[in-house]
N, C-alpha and C positions, 0 to 999 in steps of 0.2 A: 834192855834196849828196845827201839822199837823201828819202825818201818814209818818213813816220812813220806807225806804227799807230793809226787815232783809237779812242777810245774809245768803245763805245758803251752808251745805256742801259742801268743796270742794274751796270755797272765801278763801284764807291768812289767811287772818284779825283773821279770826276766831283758827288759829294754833299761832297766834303772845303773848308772852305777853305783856297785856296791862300797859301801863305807866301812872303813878302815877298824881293825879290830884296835880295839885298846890291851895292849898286852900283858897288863895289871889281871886280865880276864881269866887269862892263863894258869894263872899262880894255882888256883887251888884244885886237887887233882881231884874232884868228886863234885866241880863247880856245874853250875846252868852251860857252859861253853864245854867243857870236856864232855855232857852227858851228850849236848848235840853232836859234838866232831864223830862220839861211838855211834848215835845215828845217822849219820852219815856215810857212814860206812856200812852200815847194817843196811840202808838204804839202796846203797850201790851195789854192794852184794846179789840181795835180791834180788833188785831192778836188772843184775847180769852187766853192771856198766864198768869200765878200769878206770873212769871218776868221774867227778860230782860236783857241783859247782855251790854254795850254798842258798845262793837266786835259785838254782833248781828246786829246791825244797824251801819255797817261799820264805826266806830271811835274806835280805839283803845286805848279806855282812861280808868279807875279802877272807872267807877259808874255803879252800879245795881237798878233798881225799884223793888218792890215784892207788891202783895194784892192779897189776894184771896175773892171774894167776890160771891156767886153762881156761881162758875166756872166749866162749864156742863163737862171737863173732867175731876173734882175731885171737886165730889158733894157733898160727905161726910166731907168735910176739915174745920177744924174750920178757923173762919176770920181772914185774915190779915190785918192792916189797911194798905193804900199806901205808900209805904217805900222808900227812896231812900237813896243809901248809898253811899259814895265816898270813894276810898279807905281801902276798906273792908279787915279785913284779920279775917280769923278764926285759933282757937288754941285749945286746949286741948280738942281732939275729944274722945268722947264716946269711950268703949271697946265694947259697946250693940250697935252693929246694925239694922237696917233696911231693909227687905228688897221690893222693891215697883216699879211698872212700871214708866220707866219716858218717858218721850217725849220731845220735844223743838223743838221751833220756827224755826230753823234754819235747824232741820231735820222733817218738820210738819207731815208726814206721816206716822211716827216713832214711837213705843213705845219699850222700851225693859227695862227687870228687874235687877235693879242696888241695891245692898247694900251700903246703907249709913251708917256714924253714928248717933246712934237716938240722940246726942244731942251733941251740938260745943259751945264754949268762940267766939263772935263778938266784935272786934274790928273798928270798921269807927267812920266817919264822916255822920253826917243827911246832908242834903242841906244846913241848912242856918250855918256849919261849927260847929256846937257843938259835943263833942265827946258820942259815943255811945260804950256801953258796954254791951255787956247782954249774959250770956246765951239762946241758944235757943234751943228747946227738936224738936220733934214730924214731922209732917210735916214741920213748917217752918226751920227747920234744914234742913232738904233735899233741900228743896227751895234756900237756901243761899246757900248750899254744890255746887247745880248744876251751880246753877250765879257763882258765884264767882272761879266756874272752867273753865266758860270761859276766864275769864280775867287774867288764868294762861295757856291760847291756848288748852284748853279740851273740849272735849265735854263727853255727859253720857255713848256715845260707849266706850270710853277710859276705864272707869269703869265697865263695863260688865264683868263679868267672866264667862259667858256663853252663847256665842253668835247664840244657839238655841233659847233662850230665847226674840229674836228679833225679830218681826213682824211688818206687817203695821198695819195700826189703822183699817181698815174696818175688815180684818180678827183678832186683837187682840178684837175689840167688838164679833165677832163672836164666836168663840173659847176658848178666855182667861176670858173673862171681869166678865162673872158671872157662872164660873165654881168651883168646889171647888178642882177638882185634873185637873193638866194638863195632853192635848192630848196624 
């Protein structure tokens, strides 16, 4: 496997939406699509991120990975097993949102505070083409919410309604991270 170039701020790719996988793609398990999905993940791992968008790593196609597993910038998160989804859409967003610092690979230095919905209807496809359905609540709603707005040309700045609320990461540990009222 290998380790892919993410992209960052300010790359195309990353304002484009992304186009729909053909799920014929799927079928063979040693195919050009399986070998990226396992880079993709190899990718996320190492980049330290709980997912990945495939706009992130310059292809502009509709698969996301997700897993949180001891992930030292969201320590407290329950597990996600390794996820990857093609063709993903969400639907019937919460009226209760959330709201939580996010960051992304694409902008690494980045955190700033985004309201999501605490819980979205998932529509995709797994890797090996079976369909997936599920509700999801808590953090891995925001996870999905944020993937899956990449591959509709977003990133989490898009979602900010208060762009005070943006910091780098060295000064958001300093400041923000285990404060109980902000500066």
């Amino acid at each position: 496997m290998a380790v892919l170039k993410v992209a960052k701020l300010g790359n195309p790719v990353l304002r484009r939406v992304a186009k729909q996988v053909d799920l014929k793609e799927l079928a063979d398990p040693k195919g050009e699509l399986q070998n990226f999905i396992d880079d993709m993940i190899d990718t996320m791992r190492q980049e330290g991120g709980v997912g990945l968008a495939a706009p992130q790593v310059n292809r502009s196609i509709q698969v996301v990975v997700l897993e949180v597993e001891n992930n030292e910038r969201y320590p407290d998160e329950a597990p996600i097993p390794v996820t990857a989804l093609v063709n993903p859409v969400l639907s019937d967003f919460s009226e209760e949102t959330v709201l939580g610092w996010e960051s992304c690979l694409s902008l690494i230095d980045f955190r700033g505070l985004v309201s999501r919905s605490a819980s979205v209807m998932l529509n995709a496809y797994d890797r090996e083409g079976n369909k997936v359905e599920k509700r999801a609540t808590g953090f891995e709603a925001v996870v999905l919410q944020h993937e899956i707005d990449h591959l509709n040309g977003k990133v989490f700045l898009d979602r900010m309604e208060d762009l005070t609320q943006l910091a780098y990461q060295e000064e958001f540990e300093e400041f923000w991270l285990k404060k109980d009222s902000v500066p």
